[in-house]
N, C-alpha and C positions, 0 to 999 in steps of 0.2 A: 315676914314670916309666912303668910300665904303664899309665898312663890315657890316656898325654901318647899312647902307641904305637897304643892301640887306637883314636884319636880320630883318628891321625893315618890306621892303617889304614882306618878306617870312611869316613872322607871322600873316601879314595880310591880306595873299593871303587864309593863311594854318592853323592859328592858332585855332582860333574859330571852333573846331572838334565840339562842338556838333550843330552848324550851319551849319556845312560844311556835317555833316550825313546826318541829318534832311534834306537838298538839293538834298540828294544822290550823292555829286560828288566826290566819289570814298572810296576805302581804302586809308592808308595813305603812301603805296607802291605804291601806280597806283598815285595818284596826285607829288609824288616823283620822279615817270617818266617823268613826263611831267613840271616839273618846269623848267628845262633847255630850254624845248622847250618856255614854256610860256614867261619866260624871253626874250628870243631870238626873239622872232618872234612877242610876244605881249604884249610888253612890255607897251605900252599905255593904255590898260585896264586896266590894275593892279589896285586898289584890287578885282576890280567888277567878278567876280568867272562867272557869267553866262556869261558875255562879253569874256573872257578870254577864256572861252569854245569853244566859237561860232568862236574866231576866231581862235583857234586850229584844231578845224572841218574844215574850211574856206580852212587852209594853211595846210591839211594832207599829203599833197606829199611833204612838207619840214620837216615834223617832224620826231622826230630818230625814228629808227625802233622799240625800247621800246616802246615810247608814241605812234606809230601807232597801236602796237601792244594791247595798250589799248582803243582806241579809233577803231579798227576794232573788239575786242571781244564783247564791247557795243553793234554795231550796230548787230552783229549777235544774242547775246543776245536776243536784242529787237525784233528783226524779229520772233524768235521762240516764243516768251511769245505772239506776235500779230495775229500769224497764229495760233496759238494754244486757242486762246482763246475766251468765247461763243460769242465774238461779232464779230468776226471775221467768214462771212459765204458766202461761195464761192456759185455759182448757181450750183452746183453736192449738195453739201449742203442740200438744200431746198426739194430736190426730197428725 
């Protein structure tokens, strides 16, 4: 019966790939990462994929160093695509 639950969680967390694109939450080796954590740690969100997220972010000094490892390539990601971008304009900028 536990297998039948976690098979049925996991497809519902993970299964819907072209929803889960379209959201951008992740490849299917990074959300892979992090299912063990997701499980572990948040397990009450499930299936909700953006709640699950937030509280992944939330509890990042619990999570294995895999799923940090993709949840710290994100944030650095994001930083460079922000700094780097035309809306992005520092007051040296302007002059």
């Amino acid at each position: 019966m536990f297998k039948y639950t976690l098979v049925v969680m996991l497809a519902a967390m993970f299964g819907n790939g072209t929803a889960i694109a379209q959201e951008n939450r992740g490849t299917a080796e990074q959300r892979a990462a992090c299912a063990p954590d997701a499980f572990r740690l948040c397990l009450s969100y499930i299936p909700d994929a953006t709640n699950v997220e937030a509280c992944l972010r939330q509890r990042k000094s619990d999570l294995s160093d895999a799923c940090r490892a993709i949840f710290d390539h994100a944030a650095e990601a994001a930083s460079v695509r922000t700094t780097g971008s035309p809306r992005y304009r520092g007051a040296r900028d302007e002059e």
